[in-house]
C-alpha positions as CSV (number, residue, x, y, z in Angstrom):
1,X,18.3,15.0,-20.2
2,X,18.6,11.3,-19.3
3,X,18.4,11.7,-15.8
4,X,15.2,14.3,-16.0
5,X,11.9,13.0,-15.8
6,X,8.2,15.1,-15.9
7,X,6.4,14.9,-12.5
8,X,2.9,15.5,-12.7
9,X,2.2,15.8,-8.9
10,X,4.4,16.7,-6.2
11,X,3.5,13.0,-4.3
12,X,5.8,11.3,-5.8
13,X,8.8,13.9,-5.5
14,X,8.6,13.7,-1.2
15,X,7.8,9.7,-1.8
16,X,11.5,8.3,-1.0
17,X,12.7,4.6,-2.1
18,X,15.1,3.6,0.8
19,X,17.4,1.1,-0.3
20,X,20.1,-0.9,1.1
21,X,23.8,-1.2,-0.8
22,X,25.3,-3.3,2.6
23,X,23.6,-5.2,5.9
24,X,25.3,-5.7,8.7
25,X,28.7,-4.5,7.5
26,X,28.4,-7.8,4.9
27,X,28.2,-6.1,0.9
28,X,24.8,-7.3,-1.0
29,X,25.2,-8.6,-3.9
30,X,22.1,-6.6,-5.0
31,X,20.4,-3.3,-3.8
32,X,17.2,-3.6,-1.2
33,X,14.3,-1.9,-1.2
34,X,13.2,-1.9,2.5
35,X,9.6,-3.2,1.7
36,X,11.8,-6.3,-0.2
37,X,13.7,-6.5,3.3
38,X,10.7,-6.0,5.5
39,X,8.4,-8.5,3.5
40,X,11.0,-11.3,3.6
41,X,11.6,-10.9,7.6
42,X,7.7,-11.2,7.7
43,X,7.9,-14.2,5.4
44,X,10.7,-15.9,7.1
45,X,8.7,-15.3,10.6
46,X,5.8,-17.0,9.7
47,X,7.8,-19.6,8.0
48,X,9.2,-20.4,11.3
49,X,5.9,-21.5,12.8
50,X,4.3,-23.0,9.8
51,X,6.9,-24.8,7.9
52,X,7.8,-27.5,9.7
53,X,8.4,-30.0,7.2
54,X,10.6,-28.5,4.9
55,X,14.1,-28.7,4.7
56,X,15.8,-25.2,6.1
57,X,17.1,-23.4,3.3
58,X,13.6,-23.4,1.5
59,X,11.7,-22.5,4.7
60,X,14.4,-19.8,5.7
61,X,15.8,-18.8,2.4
62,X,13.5,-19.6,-1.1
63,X,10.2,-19.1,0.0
64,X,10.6,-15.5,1.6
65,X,12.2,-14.3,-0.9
66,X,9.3,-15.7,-3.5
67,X,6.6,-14.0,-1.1
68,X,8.9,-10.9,-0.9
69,X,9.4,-10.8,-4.6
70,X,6.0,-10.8,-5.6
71,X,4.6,-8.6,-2.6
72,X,7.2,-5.7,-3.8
73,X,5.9,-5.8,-7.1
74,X,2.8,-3.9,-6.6
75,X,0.9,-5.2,-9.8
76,X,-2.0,-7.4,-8.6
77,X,-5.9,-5.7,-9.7
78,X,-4.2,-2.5,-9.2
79,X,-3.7,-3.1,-5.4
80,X,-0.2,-3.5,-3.1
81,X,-0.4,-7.7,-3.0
82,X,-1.3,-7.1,0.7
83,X,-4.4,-4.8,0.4
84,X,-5.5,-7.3,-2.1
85,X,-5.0,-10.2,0.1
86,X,-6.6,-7.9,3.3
87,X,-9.8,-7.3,1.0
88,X,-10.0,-11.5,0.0
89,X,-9.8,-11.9,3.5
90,X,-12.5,-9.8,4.3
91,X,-14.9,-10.4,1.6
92,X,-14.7,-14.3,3.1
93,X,-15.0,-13.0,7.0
94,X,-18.3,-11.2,6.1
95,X,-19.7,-14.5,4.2
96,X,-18.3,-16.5,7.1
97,X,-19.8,-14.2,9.4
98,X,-22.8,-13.9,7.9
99,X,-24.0,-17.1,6.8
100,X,-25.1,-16.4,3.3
101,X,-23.3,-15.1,0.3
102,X,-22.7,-11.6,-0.6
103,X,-25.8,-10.5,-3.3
104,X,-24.2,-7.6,-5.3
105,X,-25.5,-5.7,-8.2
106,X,-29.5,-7.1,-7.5
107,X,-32.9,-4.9,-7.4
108,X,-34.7,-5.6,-4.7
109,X,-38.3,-4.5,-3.9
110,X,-39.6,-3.2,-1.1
111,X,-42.3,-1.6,0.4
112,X,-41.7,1.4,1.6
113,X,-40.0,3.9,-0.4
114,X,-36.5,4.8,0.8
115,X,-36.6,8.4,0.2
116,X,-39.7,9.5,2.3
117,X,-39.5,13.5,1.4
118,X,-39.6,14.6,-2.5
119,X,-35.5,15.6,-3.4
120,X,-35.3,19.4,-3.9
121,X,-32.6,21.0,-6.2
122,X,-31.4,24.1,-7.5
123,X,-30.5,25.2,-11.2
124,X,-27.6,27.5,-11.3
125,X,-28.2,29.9,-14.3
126,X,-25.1,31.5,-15.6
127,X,-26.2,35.5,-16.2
């Protein structure tokens, strides 16, 4: 029974974790997920152009694996860490864009009515 587990959905079941035990023919010393792999080559890409300054073993070594770290633990507002970064981005790019804040959650007036027809319905009654 330890290795049994209740699956509500079948999404999960064809979902696969692909992990990595060796690299190269080199032995890890721990197993890694290949979003954990993927988001630390991304990290130490962009660490390449941007970080300069730093010594190497923080640009090529520390800081990816800090970004990859927290981007493979899923847990920010419910989002992947990217998809919440993506929509931050955006939100900013429409009030850059736009030139005025985003007004959410006001009642505005105005003077014609949306709707323009009256809304018809129908009741289903059970027999």
């Amino acid at each position: 029974m330890e290795g049994r587990r209740i699956v509500k959905s079948y999404s999960h079941v064809w979902r696969l974790n692909r992990t990595f035990y060796s690299f190269g023919g080199m032995d890890l010393p721990l197993p890694v997920s290949m979003n954990f792999m993927l988001y630390f080559i991304v990290a130490a890409i962009v660490m390449h152009f941007i970080g300069g300054l730093l010594p190497s073993i923080i640009r090529y070594i520390i800081i990816p694996l800090v970004v990859a770290w927290i981007f493979d633990q899923r847990l920010i507002d419910g989002k992947n860490p990217y998809q919440f970064i993506r929509s931050i981005a955006t939100h900013y790019f429409v009030i850059l864009s736009k030139g005025h804040k985003i007004s959410r959650f006001k009642h505005y007036k105005t003077e014609k009515p949306a709707i323009k027809s009256n809304i018809s319905y129908r009741i289903h009654r059970r027999p």
